[in-house]
N, C-alpha and C positions, 0 to 999 in steps of 0.2 A: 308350313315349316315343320321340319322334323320335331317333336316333342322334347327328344334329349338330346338335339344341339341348343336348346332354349337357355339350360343353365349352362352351357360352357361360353356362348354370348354375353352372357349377363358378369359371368367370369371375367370374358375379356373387354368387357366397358370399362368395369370397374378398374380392372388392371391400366388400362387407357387413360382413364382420370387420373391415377396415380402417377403415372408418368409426366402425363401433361403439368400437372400441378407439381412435381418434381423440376423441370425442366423451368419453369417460371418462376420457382423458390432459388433456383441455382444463382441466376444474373443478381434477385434482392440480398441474399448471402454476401455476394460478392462485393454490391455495391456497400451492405454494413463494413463489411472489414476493413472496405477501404477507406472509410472515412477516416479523416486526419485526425490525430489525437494533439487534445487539446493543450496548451501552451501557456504557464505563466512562471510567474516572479520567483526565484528564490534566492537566498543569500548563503553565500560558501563563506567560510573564515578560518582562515589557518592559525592556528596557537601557535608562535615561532617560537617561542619558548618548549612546550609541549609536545611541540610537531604532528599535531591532530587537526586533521579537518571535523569543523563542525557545519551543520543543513540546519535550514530554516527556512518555512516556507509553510501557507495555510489553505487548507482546503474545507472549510465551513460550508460550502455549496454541497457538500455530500450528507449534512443533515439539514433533509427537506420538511416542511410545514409540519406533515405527518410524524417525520420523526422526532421532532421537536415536541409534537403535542404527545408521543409516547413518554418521552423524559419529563414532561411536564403531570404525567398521570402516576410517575415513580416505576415503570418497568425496568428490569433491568437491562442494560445496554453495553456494547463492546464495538469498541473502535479500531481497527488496524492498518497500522499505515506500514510499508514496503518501498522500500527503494534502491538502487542499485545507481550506483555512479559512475560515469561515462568521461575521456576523453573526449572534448568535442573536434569535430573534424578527420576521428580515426579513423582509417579504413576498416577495422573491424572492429564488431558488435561486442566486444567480449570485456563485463563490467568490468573496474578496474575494484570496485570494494560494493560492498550493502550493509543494510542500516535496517531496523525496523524500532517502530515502536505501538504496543498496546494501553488501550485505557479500557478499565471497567468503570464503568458507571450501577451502582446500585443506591437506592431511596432508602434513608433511616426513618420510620417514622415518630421515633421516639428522640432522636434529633432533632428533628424536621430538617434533614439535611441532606447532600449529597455524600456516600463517599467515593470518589475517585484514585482505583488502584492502575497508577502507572508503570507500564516494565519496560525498560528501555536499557542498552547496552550498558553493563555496569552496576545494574539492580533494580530494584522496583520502592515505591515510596507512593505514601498513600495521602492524600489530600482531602479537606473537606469545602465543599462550597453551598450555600443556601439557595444560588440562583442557576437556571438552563444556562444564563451566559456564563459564570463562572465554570458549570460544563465543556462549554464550549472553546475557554479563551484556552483550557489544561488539554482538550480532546480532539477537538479538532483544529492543531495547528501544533508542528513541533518546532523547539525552539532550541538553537545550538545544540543536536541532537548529532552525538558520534555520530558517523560518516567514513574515516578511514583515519590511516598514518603517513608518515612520509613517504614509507617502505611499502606503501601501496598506488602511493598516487602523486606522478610528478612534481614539484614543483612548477611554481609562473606558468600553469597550462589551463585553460579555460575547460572549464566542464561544466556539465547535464547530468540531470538525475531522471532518471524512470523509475515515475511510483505510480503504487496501488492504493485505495482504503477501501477496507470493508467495514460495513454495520455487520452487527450479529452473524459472522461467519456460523454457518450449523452443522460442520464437521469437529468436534469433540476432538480429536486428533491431529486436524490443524494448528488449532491453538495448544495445545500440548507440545506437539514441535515447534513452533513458533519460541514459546516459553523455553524449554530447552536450548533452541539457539541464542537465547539473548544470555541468558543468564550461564552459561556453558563457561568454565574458567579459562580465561585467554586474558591476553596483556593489554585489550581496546575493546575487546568485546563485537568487533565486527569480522565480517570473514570476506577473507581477499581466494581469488581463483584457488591456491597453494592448500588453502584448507578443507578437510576432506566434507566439512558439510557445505561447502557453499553451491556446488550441486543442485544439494538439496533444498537451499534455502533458494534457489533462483527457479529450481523447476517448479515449486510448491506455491512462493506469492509470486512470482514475477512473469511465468508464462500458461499456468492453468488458468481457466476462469472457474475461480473457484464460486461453492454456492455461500449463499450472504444475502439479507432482507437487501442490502442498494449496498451498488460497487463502481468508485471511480477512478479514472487512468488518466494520468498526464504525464506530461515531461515539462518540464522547467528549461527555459530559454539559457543557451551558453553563457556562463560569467567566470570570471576571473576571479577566484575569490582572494578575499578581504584579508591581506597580513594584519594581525591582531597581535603587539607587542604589549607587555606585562607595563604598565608603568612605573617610577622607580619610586613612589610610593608603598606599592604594594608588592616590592621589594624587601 
C-alpha cells in the first residue's frame, strides 16, 4: 500500500466511527426526549374575595441522599422552582400566567442554625430552622404561592402547571433575572403573556435546560381549583 494514503485511511476510519457513533446517538436522544414527563398532585385555590389564584404542590424527590448529606455538612444551597400555568384541554401551548419561587439555604455556625432566605412574588422573607427537614418543609414545597389573577386566568376552568426546580443553578445571571422578575413592581407580582418580561421569564426557566448540580420537570395533573371564600369571622 501507498505510504501516504496510510494517513488519509486512518482519517477516514476515524471519521467512520464518528458517524457511526453519531447515527446510534441520534435514535438514544430521541428515545430520552421522548420520555413522558412525570405527573402529580397539586392544589389550585381561588381567593374569591381577592381574585388570585394560589399553587401548592411538593417536590422533595429533587433533594437526593447526596443532597441532603451536603445540607447536612452546612454548604450553601439554592432551590428554584418555575412554573407556568396552563388551561387544560386547550388547543394551544401558550401559558396563561407564571410563578416562580427561590430559597437560599446557608449554615450559621455561631447559630447552629439554618437561615432560609425566600423570594417569591411580593417579596422575600427570611426564616430560621435548626433541622434539614425544616429545610425542606420551607424549600422544597411551595405553599399558596401566587400563581395569577382573574384578568389572566378564566374562571370555573380546570388547569396544569409546568414546573421546573433547580439545585444550585451556576449561572450568576440566571438568578439575578430570576430575582428581578419576582421582585419587579407589578400589582400580583406575576407575569401574564401582555407583559414584556414574560418572554423572558418562559424562554429562561421553562424551555432552556438550564445548568444546575440536579434538575427536575413535571406537570401536575388537571384540577379545578378550590373557591376559597373569606369567613365572616375574619370579616
Amino acid at each position: 500500500m501507498n505510504r501516504s494514503l496510510r494517513p488519509r485511511l486512518r482519517r477516514l476510519a476515524r471519521l467512520t466511527a464518528l458517524v457511526a457513533f453519531a447515527l446510534l446517538a441520534v435514535p438514544a436522544l430521541a428515545r430520552a426526549q421522548a420520555r413522558p414527563v412525570q405527573t402529580r398532585d397539586a392544589l389550585f385555590e381561588w381567593d374569591a374575595e381577592a381574585k388570585l389564584l394560589y399553587l401548592s404542590i411538593g417536590f422533595r424527590d429533587v433533594i437526593d441522599p447526596e443532597l441532603q448529606a451536603k445540607l447536612s455538612r452546612g454548604l450553601p444551597t439554592t432551590i428554584v422552582f418555575s412554573a407556568a400555568v396552563y388551561r387544560s384541554g386547550a388547543s394551544t401551548v401558550q401559558p396563561l400566567s407564571t410563578t416562580a419561587q427561590t430559597c437560599r439555604v446557608t449554615w450559621h455556625v455561631w447559630e447552629e442554625a439554618y437561615r432560609v432566605e425566600i423570594t417569591r412574588p411580593g417579596g422575600s422573607q427570611v426564616r430560621w430552622t435548626t433541622t434539614v427537614e425544616g429545610v425542606l418543609r420551607r424549600c422544597a414545597e411551595v405553599r399558596r404561592l401566587l400563581a395569577g389573577t382573574a384578568l389572566q386566568i378564566p374562571l370555573n376552568t380546570p388547569l396544569f402547571c409546568s414546573a421546573k426546580v433547580q439545585v444550585n443553578p451556576l449561572s450568576p445571571e440566571v438568578m439575578q433575572k430570576l430575582k428581578l422578575w419576582v421582585l419587579r413592581p407589578s400589582g400580583t407580582g406575576t407575569a401574564a403573556p401582555s407583559d414584556a418580561l414574560f418572554s423572558t421569564f418562559t424562554g429562561l426557566f421553562l424551555q432552556r435546560v438550564g445548568d444546575a448540580e440536579r434538575e427536575l420537570k413535571f406537570n401536575s395533573r388537571p384540577l379545578l381549583p378550590t373557591v376559597v371564600r373569606p369567613s365572616t369571622e375574619q370579616k
